[in-house]
N, C-alpha and C positions, 0 to 999 in steps of 0.2 A: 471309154474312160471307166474305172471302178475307184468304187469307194467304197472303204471300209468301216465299221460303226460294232458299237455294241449291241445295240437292239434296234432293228427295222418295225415300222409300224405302216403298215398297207391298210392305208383307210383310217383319213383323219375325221368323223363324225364326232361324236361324241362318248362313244367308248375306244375309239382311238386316241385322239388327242389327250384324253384323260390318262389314259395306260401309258402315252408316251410323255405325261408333265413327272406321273409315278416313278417311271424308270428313271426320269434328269432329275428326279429329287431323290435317288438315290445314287447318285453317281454316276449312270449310265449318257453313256453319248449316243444320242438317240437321232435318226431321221426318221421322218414320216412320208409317207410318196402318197398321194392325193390329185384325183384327175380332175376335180373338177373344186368345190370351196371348202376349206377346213367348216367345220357344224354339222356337214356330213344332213341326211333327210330332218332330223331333231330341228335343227336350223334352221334352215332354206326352206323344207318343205313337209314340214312335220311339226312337232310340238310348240313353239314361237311362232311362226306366223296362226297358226288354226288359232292358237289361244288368246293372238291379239285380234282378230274375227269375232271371236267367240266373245270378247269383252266388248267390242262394240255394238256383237247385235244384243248382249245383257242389258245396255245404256239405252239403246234407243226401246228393246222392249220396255225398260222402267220409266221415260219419259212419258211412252204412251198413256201409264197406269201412276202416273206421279197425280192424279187427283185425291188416290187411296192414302196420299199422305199428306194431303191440305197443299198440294203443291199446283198449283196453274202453270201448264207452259203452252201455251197453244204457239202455234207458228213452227216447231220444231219438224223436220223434215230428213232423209234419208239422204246425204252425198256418197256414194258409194264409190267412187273414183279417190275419195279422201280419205275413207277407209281403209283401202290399199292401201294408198301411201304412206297412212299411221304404220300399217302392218309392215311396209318397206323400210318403213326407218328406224322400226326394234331391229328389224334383223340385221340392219346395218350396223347398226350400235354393237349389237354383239358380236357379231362378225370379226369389229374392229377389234373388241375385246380376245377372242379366242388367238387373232394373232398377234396382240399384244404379249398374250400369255407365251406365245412359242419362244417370242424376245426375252422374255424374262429366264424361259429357263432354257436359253442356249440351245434351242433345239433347232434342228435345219428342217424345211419343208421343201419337197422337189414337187415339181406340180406335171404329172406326167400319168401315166396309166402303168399299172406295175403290171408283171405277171411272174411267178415265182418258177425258177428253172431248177434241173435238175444237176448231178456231181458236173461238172466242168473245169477246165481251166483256171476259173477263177475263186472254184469253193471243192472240195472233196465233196462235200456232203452238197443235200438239198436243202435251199432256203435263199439261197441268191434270189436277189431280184433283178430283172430286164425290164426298166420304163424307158418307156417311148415320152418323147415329146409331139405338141402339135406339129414341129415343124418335120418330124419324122425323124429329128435325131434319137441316139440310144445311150442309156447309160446303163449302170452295172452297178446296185448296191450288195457289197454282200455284208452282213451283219452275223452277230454270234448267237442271236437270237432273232427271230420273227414274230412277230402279233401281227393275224391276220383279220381287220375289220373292218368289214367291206360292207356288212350293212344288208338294208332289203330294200325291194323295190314295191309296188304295191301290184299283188297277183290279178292276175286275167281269166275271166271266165273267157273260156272260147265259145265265138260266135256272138257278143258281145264285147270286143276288143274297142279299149278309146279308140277314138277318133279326134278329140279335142273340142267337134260341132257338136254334136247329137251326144256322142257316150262320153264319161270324164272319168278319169281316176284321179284321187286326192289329188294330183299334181297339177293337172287340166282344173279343177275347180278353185284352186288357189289362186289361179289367173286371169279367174273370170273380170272380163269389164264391165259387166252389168248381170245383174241378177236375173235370174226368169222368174217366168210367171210363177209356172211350178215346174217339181224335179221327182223322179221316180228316183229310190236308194235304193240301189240291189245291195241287202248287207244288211243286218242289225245288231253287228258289232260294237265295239267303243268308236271305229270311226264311224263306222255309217250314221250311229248315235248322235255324235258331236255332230256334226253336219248337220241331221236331221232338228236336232233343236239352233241349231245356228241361223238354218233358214229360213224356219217358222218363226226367228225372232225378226226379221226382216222383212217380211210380209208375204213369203214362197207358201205356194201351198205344197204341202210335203205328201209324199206317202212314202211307207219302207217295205219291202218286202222281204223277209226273212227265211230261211229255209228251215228253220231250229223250230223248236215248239214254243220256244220266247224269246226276246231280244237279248242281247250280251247272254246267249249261251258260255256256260261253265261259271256265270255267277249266280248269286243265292236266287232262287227263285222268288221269293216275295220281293227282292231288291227289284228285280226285272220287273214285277206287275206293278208295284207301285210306282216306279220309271215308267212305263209306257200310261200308266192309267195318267199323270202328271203330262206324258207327251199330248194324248189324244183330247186331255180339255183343252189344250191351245193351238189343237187342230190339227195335228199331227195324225193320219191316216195309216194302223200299222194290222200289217198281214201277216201270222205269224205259220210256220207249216206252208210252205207256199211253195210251190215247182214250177221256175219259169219254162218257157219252150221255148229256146234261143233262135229254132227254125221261125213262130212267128214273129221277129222282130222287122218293125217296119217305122219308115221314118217318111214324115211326109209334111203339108203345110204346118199341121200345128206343133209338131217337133215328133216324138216319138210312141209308138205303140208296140207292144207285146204281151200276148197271152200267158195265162198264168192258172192253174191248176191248183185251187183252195178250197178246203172242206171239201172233195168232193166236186166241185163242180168249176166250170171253166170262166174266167172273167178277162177284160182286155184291159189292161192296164194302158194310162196314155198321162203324156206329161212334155213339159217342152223341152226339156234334155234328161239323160241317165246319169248317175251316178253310180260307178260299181267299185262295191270297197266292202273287197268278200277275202279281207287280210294283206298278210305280205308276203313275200317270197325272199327265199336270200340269195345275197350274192356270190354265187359260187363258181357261176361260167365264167370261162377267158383269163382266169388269173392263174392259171399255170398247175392246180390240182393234180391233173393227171399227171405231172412229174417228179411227183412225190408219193410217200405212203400214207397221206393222207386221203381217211375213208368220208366216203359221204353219203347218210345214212337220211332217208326217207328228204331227201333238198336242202340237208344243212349239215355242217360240218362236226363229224363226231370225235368230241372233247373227253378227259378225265376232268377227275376233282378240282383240277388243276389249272385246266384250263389247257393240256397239250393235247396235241395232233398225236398223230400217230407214229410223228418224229417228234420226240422228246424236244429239241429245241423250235417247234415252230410251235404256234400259240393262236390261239381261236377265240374271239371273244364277237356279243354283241348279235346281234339281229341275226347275223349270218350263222350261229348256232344253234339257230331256234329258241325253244323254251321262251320263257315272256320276253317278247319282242318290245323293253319297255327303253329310252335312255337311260332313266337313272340303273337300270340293272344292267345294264352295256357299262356303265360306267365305274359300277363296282367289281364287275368280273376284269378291268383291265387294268384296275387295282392290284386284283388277284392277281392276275397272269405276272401283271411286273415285277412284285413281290416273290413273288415265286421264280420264278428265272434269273432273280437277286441275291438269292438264298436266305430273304426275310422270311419270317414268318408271317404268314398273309391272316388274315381275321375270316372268322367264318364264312362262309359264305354259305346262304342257304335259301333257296328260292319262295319259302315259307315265310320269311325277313321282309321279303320287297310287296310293297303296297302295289295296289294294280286303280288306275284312276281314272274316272270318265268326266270330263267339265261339259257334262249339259247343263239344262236345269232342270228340275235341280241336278248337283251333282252326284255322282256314286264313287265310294273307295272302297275297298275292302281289304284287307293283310292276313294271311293263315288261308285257312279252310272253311268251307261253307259250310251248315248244316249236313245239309243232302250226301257233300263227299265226304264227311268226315265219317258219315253211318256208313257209305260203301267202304271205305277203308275197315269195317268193323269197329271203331270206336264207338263206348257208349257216351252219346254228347246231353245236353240239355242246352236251353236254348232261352236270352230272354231281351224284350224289344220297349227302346221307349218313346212315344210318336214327338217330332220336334213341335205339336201345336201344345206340346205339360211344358213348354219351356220358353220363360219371360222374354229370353234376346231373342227367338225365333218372331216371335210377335210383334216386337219392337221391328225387327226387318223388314215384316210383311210376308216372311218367307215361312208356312207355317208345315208344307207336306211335308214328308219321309220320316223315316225315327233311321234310333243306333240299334243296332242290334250285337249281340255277345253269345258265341260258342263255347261252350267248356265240358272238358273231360270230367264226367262223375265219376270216376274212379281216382281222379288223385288229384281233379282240380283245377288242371293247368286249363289256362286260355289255349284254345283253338284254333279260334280268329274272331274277324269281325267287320261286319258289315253295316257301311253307315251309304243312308241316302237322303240327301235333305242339303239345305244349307253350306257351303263351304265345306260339305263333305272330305275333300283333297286336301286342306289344311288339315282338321280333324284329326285326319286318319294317321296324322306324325303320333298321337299320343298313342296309340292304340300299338303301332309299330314299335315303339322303346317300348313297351310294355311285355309283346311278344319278345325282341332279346332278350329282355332282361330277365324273360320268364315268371313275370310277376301273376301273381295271384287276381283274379278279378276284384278280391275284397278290400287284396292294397291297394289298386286304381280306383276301387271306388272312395275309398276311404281317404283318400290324399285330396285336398280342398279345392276343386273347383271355383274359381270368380264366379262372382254372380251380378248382373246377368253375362251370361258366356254361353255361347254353342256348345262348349265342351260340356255344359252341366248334363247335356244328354249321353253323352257316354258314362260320365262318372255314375248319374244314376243307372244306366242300364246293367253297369256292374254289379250296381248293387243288388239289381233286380234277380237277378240271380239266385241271390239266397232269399227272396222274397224281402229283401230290406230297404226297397228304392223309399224315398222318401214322396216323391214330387207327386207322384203317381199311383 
């Protein structure tokens, strides 16, 4: 059987389904082919469930330390089985929501595995799709356009491959039914991060081991030290510079061991399962690539401005592209792509624009460029920071580590970026973002009235600080 459409969308995640709500709000008659649940990892096994994890171990970590606020709760206790199930029933909620949305805007979803074929019978050109269903029937979409968003998976160190027992990748750890004692992190990225403060709120003893020279490599380095300095007083063990030897890995009664090469000299690391979340990989195999002139450059598909292949009408958005592997920037390039294969004028799009966001505790966001890279790039920057304990709602919280900190060009002014770690850091970091489009001045952000008391007052002064005009401080 075939079917014909205006735009195909392979890969209902979250910068597909979005790309495909874009195209049926502009008129286009859209399906989506999806093997497995519309939310795509963001959903199911990525940014919703960690983040409602992430909110229960905040809760219980704040029960423990609720005396700091005149609060008694003794009796309160860990059900970690009910935890899940909170976690199961956001994402059920939105689930419902995401196919609510395909009903609203008239979009078809085929649940099947696509693979994109080449000129045949049924298209002159490439971009036809062949889904299979489970039960091994075939069908045939061919569309006038293709968005290909297939997404990533979480990459594998070899010789360290999950297992589900002993090794876990984010996917394996989402499903855990009880907690361990402790957990080794290979990784100290945003996920191995998030994890690593999730589990130390739960009572795991953590370590991380890192291969970089500090954790969340490519962000500001004082961001990193005062993040891990923040991890290590709640007991968080982290090794930075670290070379595992994947040969001595061994598992035995008390869960797992392997050797590790730090500062010089050899230690064995041991803990009752692994966690390896050393990034993601994209999904590029088995969906019909090689039938087309789309190229594929270092394991991700290589796009223009535009968001097209290497055939003008097929379309790449989303984790499977590489570049920041985030949802909400899958979300806005499938924007792009739709708009553009619409003949709209699409809105900027620039990877400078999208916030990049860690929800430990505390949390870290950052939007632009860091100090560090903004001087490899040869700009002349200056720099200036203000700690969240000169600021009355931080104290009110309890929550007093990290400051904001502010990038800018000495030669003509502009913001840079900006790095904030402390408090709601991920909220925060929206003002800082309109600031960068809008290309405002640090002196108009600072100058525009902050509430008080408000988290934000530490950005507004950190702008100021700049010219040497902060107030607080």
């Amino acid at each position: 059987m075939t079917i014909t459409c205006d735009v195909a969308v392979l890969g209902g995640g979250t910068g597909g389904y979005v790309a495909a709500i874009k195209a049926a709000q502009l008129g286009k008659d859209v399906i989506i082919i999806e093997r497995a649940k519309l939310g795509g990892t963001c959903l199911h096994k990525g940014c919703i469930p960690t983040k409602s994890l992430l909110r229960s171990a905040e809760v219980y970590s704040l029960l423990q330390q609720s005396e700091q606020y005149g609060v008694e709760s003794a009796g309160h206790r860990l059900v970690f089985p009910n935890v899940q199930e909170r976690k199961r029933g956001i994402v059920d909620k939105l689930y419902e929501g995401v196919q609510y949305l395909m009903r609203k805007n008239k979009i078809r979803v085929i649940e099947g595995s696509g693979r994109v074929i080449g000129p045949s019978i049924f298209s002159p050109r490439s971009g036809a799709v062949a889904v299979e269903f489970p039960d091994g029937e075939m069908e045939t979409i061919v569309p006038n356009n293709l968005i290909i968003a297939t997404g990533s998976r979480p990459r594998v160190l070899p010789g360290l491959e999950p297992d589900g027992q002993y090794i876990l990748s984010s996917d394996e750890a989402l499903e855990l039914e009880k907690l361990p004692e402790s957990i080794l992190i290979v990784g100290g990225g945003v996920i191995g991060i998030e994890w690593a403060s999730m589990f130390v709120d739960f009572g795991v003893q953590v370590t991380v081991a890192e291969v970089a020279e500090q954790i969340l490599p490519g962000e500001d380095a004082e961001v990193a030290k005062e993040l891990a300095k923040s991890l290590e007083r709640r007991g968080v063990k982290i090794l930075t510079g670290v070379q595992l030897q994947t040969d001595t890995y061994a598992t035995g009664e008390n869960g797992v061991s392997i050797t590790a090469l730090h500062q010089g000299n050899e230690q064995v690391l041991e803990a009752s399962q692994m966690l390896v979340s050393i990034g993601r990989a994209a999904n590029v195999e088995g969906i019909g690539l090689e039938n087309t002139d789309i190229r594929v450059v270092n394991g991700n598909i290589a796009v223009n401005a535009h968001f097209q292949t290497g055939e003008s009408h097929i379309y790449a958005i989303g984790d499977c592209i590489g570049g920041l592997q985030l949802a909400h920037a899958a979300s806005h390039e499938g924007i792009a792509a739709a708009m553009h294969l619409a003949g709209e004028k699409g809105h900027v799009y620039d990877q400078a624009f999208i916030p990049r966001c860690v929800y430990s505790q505390p949390e870290v966001a950052s939007v632009g460029l860091s100090e560090a890279r903004a001087k490899e790039l040869g700009r002349s920057v200056k720099s200036a920071k203000v700690p969240f304990s000169a600021i009355g709602k931080a104290l009110v919280e309890g929550h007093t580590e990290g400051f904001a900190k502010v990038v800018v060009d000495t030669e003509n002014g502009d913001l840079v970026g900006v790095q904030i770690v402390g408090p709601h850091a991920t909220e925060l970091i929206a003002e800082a973002t309109l600031a960068t489009v809008l290309n405002a001045t640090p002196w108009e952000v600072g100058n525009s009235i902050h509430a008080h008391p408000t988290l934000s007052e530490a950005l507004g002064e950190a702008m100021l600080a700049i010219d040497g005009q902060a107030i607080n401080v």
